[in-house]
C-alpha positions in Angstrom: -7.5 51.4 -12.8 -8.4 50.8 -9.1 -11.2 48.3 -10.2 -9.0 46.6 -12.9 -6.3 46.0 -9.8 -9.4 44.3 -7.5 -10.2 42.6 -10.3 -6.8 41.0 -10.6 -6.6 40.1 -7.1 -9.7 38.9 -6.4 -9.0 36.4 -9.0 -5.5 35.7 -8.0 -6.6 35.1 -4.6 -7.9 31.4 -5.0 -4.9 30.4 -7.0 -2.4 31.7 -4.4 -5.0 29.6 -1.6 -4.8 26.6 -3.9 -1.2 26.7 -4.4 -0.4 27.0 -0.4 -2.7 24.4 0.3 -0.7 22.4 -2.7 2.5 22.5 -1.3 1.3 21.7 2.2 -0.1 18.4 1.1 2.9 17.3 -0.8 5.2 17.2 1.9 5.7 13.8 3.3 4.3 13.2 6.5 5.5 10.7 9.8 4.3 8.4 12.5 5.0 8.4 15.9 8.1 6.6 15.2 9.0 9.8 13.3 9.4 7.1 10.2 8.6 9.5 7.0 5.9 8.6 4.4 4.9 10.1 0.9 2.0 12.6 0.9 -1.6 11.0 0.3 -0.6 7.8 2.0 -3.4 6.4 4.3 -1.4 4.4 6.7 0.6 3.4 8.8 -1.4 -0.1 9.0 -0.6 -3.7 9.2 -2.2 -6.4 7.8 -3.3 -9.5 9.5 -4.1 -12.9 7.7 -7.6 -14.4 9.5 -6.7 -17.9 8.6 -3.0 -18.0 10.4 -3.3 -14.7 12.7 0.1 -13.9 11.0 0.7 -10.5 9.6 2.0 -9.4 5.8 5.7 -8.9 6.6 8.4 -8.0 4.3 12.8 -8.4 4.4 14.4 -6.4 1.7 14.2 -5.1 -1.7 13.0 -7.2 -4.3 12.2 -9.7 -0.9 9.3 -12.3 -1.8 6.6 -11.1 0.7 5.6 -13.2 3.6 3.4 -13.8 7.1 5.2 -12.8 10.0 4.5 -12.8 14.0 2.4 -9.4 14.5 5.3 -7.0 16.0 4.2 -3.4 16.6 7.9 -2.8 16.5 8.9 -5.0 13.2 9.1 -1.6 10.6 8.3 -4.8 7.5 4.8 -4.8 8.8 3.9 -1.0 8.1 1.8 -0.5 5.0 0.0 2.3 3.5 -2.2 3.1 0.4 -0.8 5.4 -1.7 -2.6 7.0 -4.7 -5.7 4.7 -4.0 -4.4 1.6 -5.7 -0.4 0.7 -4.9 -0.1 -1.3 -1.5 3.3 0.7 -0.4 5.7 -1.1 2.1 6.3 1.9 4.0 9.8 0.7 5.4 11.2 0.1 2.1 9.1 2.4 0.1 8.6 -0.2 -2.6 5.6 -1.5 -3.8 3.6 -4.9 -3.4 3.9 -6.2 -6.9 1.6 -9.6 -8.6 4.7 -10.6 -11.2 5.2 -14.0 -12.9 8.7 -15.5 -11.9 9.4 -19.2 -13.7 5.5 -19.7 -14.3 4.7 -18.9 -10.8 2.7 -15.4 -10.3 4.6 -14.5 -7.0 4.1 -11.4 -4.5 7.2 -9.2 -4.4 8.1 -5.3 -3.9 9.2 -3.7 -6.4 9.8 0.3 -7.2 6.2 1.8 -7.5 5.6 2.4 -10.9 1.9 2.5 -12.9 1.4 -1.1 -13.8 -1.2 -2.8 -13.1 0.3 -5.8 -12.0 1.3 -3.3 -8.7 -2.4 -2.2 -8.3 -4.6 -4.0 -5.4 -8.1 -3.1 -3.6 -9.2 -4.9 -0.4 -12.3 -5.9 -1.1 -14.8 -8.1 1.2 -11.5 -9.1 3.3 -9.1 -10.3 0.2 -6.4 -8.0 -1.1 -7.0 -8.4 -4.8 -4.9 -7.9 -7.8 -6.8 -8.3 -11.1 -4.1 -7.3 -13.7 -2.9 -11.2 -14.3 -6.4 -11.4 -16.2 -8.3 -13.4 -13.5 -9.0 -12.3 -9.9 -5.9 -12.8 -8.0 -6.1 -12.6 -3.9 -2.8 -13.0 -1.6 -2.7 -16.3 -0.2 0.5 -17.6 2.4 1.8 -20.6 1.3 0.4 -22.1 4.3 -0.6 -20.7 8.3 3.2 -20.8 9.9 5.3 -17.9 10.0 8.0 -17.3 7.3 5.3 -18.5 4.6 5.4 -17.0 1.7 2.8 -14.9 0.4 1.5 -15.2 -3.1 -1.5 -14.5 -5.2 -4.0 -17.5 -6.3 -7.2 -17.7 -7.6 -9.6 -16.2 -5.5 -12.0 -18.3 -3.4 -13.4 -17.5 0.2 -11.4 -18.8 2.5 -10.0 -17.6 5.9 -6.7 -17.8 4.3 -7.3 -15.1 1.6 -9.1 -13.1 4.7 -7.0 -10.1 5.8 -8.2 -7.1 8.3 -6.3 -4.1 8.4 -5.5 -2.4 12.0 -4.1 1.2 12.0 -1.2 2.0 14.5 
């Protein structure tokens, strides 16, 4: 009876590790700012354009997304990862969306959902989206701030270029 009772907690003993370890990771997490962001999120970061020196920068739900002046204190330019693939807006916990408005593929937050017009890698400096069936990188509209950001066809220019600086 003694070695059927070891048994049972020896094997119980990872699951009760796995499930503390679990529930620690899930909780959301926050900056110095003490803004609040959802477990698994690499971030806070913003993103600077290399052709205009103007950074990804967001207004309000369902906003168009656009370059901004670099602010350390504007809350629109915080971004994260979040499950490896969604580009979060980490003010507005929405997500940077690739969506087709009039004929026009436009950038845009939207509620994160798994689509993969909301899916996006940065890859050799472009953020790409490749759900529109070609190779779409965000692109402002042109190098002066309040551009809005959309994605194109891919090509390497400074203008698709982006680097990504931690806070």
């Amino acid at each position: 009876m003694f070695r059927l009772r070891l048994a049972a907690a020896i094997l119980a003993a990872p699951l009760l590790l796995l499930g503390t370890v679990g529930s620690a990771s899930a909780s959301p997490r926050s900056d110095a700012s003490g803004a609040m962001y959802p477990p698994g999120t690499p971030g806070p970061f913003r993103i600077a354009n290399h052709g205009s020196g103007l950074c990804l920068d967001t207004g309000s739900f369902g906003s168009s997304v656009y370059v901004g002046r670099c602010n350390g204190d504007d809350a629109g330019q915080r971004w994260g990862w979040w499950n490896g693939g969604w580009l979060i807006n980490l003010q507005l916990d929405q997500c940077l969306a690739a969506v087709t408005i009039s004929g026009a593929v436009q950038a845009r937050l939207q509620p994160c959902v798994d689509y993969p017009f909301q899916h996006w890698t940065h890859q050799n400096f472009a953020i790409l989206n490749t759900s529109t069936g070609t190779n779409r990188c965000l692109q402002p509209a042109a190098a002066v701030e309040g551009a809005n950001v959309a994605p194109v066809t891919c090509r390497t220019t400074s203008s698709q270029g982006w680097s990504v600086t931690y806070w």
